[in-house]
VOGU-3710 file (C-alpha; in Angstrom, 3 decimals, decimal comma):
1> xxxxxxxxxx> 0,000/0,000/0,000  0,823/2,573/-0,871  -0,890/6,006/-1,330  -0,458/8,534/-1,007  -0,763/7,650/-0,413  -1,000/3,531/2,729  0,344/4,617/1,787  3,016/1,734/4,141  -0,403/2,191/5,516  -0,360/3,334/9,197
11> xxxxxxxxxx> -3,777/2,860/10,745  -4,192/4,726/14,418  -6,985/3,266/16,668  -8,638/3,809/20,088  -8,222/1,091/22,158  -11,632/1,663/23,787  -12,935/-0,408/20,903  -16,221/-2,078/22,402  -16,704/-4,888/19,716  -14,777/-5,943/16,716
21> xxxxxxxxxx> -15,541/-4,139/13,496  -15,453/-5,009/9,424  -14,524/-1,727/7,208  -14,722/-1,681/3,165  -14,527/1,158/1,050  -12,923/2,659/-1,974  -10,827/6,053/-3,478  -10,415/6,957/-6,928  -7,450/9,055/-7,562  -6,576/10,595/-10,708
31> xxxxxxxxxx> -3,509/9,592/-10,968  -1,386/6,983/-8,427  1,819/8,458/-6,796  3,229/7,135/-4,348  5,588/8,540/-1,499  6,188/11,144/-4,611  7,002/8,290/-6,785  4,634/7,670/-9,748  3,150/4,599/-10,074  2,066/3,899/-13,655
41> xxxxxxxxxx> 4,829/5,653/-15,145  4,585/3,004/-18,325  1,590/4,352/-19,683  2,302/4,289/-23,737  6,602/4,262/-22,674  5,945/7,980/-21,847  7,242/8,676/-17,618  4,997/11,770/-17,775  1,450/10,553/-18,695  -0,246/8,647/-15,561
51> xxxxxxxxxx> -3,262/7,227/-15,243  -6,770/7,073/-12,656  -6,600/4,066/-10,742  -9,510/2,389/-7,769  -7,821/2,134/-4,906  -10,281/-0,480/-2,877  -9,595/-1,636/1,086  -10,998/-3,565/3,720  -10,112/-4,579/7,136  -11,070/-6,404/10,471
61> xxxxxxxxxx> -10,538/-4,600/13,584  -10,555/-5,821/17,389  -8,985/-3,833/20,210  -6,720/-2,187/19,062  -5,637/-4,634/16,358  -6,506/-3,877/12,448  -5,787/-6,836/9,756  -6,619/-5,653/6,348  -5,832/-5,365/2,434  -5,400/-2,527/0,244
71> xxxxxxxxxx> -5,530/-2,748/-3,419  -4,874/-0,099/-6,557  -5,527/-0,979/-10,150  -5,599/1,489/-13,155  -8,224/2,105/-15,630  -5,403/1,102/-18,500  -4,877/-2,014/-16,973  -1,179/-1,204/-16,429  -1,088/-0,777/-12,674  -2,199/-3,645/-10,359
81> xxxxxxxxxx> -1,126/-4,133/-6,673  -2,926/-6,203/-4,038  -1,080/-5,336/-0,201  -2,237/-6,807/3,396  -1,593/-4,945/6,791  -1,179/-5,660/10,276  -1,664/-2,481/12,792  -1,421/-2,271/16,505  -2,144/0,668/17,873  -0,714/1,340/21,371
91> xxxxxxxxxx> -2,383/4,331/21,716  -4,857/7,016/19,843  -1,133/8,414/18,905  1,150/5,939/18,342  1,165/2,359/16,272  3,407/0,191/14,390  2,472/-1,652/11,027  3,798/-4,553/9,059  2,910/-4,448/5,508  3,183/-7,369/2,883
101> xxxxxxxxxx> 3,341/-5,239/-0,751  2,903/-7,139/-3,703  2,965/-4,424/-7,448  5,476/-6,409/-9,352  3,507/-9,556/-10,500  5,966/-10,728/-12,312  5,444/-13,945/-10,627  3,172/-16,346/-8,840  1,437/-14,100/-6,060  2,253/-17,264/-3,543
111> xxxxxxxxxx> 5,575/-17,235/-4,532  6,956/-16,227/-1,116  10,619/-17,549/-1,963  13,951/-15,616/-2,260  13,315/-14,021/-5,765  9,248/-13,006/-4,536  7,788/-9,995/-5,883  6,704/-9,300/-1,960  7,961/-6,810/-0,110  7,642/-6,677/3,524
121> xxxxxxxxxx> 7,624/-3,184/5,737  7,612/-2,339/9,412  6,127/0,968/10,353  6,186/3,036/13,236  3,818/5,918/13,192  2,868/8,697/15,471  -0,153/10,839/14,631  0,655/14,030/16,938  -2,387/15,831/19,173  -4,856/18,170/18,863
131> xxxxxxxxxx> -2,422/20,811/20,517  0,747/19,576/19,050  -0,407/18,649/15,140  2,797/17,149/13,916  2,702/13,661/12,853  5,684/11,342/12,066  6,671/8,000/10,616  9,332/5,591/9,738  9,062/3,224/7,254  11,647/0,723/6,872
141> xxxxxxxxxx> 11,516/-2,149/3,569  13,266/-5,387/5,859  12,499/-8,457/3,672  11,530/-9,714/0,244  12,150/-7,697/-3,219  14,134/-4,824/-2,036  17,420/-5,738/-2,789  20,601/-3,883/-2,648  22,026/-1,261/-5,778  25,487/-2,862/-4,892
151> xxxxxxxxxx> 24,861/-6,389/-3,992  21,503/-7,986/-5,278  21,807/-10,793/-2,770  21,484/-8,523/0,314  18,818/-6,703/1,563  18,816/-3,367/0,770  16,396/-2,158/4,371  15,456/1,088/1,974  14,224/4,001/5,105  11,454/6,582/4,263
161> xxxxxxxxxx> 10,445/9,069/6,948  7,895/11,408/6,737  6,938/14,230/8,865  3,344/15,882/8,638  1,584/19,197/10,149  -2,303/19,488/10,591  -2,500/23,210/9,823  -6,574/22,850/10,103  -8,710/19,349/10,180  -8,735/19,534/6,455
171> xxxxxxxxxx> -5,070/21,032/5,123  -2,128/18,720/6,109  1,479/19,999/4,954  4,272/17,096/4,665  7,690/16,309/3,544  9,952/12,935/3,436  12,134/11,266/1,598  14,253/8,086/1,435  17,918/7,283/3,392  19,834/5,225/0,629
181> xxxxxxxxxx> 19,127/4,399/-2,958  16,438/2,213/-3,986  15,266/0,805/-6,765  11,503/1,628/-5,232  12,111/4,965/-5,150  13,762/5,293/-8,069  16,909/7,089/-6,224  20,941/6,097/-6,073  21,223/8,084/-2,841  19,564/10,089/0,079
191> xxxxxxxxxx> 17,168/12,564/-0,774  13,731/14,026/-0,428  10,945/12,132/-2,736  8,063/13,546/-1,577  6,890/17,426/-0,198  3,195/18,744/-0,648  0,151/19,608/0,853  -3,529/17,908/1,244  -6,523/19,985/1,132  -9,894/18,206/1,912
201> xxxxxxxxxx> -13,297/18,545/1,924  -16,731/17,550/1,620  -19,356/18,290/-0,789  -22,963/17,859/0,024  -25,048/16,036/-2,425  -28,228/15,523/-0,427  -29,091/16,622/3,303  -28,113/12,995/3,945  -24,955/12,765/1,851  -21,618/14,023/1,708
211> xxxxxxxxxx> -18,863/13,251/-1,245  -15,436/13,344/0,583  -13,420/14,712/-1,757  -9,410/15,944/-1,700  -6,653/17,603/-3,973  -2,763/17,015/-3,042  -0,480/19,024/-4,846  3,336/17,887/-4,313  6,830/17,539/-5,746  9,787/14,997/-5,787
221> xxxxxxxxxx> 12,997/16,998/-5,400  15,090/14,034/-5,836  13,370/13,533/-9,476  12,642/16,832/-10,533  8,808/16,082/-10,801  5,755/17,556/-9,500  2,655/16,458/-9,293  -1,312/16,975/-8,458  -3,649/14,069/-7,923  -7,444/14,437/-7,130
231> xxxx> -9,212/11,893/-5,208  -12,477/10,813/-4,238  -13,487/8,630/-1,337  -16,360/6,302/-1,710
//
């Protein structure tokens, strides 16, 4: 998961869940970057062009435990990626999140051996206060298909932190960027991927209904690249 977007997807709970609860719903973005890094940049061979893409989840949550699975595919066909999550959250402010990532599917999706297309995460996330808005996260790649520039028989344990500000309920600033060189960020060394901002809202369609919709406009220094992606969540 990605996303803008999971997103690593870091998924902060009360523990004073009552009961256990089942969650499904849907975005669809205008375009799929992720951590700043474009996702279907082989639309027609041309890096620019991207593509909208349904990005679907669902999850089971008890306490304050979340299992769950989030999924993008484009409307070209040329994107597909099917990810499952584990979250804990310790507190309304802090959890930690393993994530199994799967967007090569180049092979067998069960193919869980030493040349897998899976690539496995650990996340530690903190989601700030009210009175202190600043949220936080590292994201570190420790298994599976993310393999050393250098030596492509040793893990390569690619870092991403991110730091966020609320600077209302519905504008969030934010800026990270990767330790090392990666061939999932497209980098050969440290640098900031990923800077923007997230403005949200909702639009009423009946006295009943609201559209949640949102516009992120951000850049990847490291690249060059900008970007602006619309989303709606269903």
């Amino acid at each position: 998961m990605k996303v803008l977007g999971i997103c690593a997807v870091a998924v902060l709970l009360s523990n004073n869940v009552a009961k256990a609860q089942f969650a499904t719903g849907a975005d669809i973005v205008s375009s799929y970057v992720w951590r700043g890094v474009p996702q279907d940049r082989t639309v027609v061979g041309n890096p620019s062009l991207g593509s909208p893409n349904i990005q679907p989840y669902l999850s089971f949550t008890t306490g304050g435990l979340t299992l769950g699975s989030w999924a993008s595919s484009s409307f070209l066909g040329n994107v597909k990626e099917v990810d499952l999550y584990a979250t804990y959250a310790f507190s309304s402010q802090f959890a930690v999140t393993i994530t199994d990532y799967n967007w090569g599917f180049t092979k067998s999706y069960f193919d869980y051996g030493t040349t897998t297309d899976h690539i496995y995460e650990a996340t530690l996330a903190y989601t700030g206060t009210e009175k202190f808005p600043i949220s936080a996260s590292i994201n570190t790649m420790f298994a599976g298909n993310d393999k050393s520039l250098t030596d492509p028989t040793k893990q390569a344990f690619t870092t991403y932190i991110e730091l966020g500000y609320q600077v209302t309920p519905l504008v969030k600033v934010f800026a990270g960027g990767v330790l090392g060189g990666s061939s999932n960020y497209s980098t050969t060394a440290a640098g900031v991927t990923n800077v923007g901002i997230k403005v949200s809202k909702s639009i009423a369609i009946t006295d009943k209904f609201s559209l949640p919709v949102y516009g992120i406009l951000g850049a990847n220094p490291y690249s060059g690249n900008a970007f602006f992606v619309a989303g709606v969540t269903l």
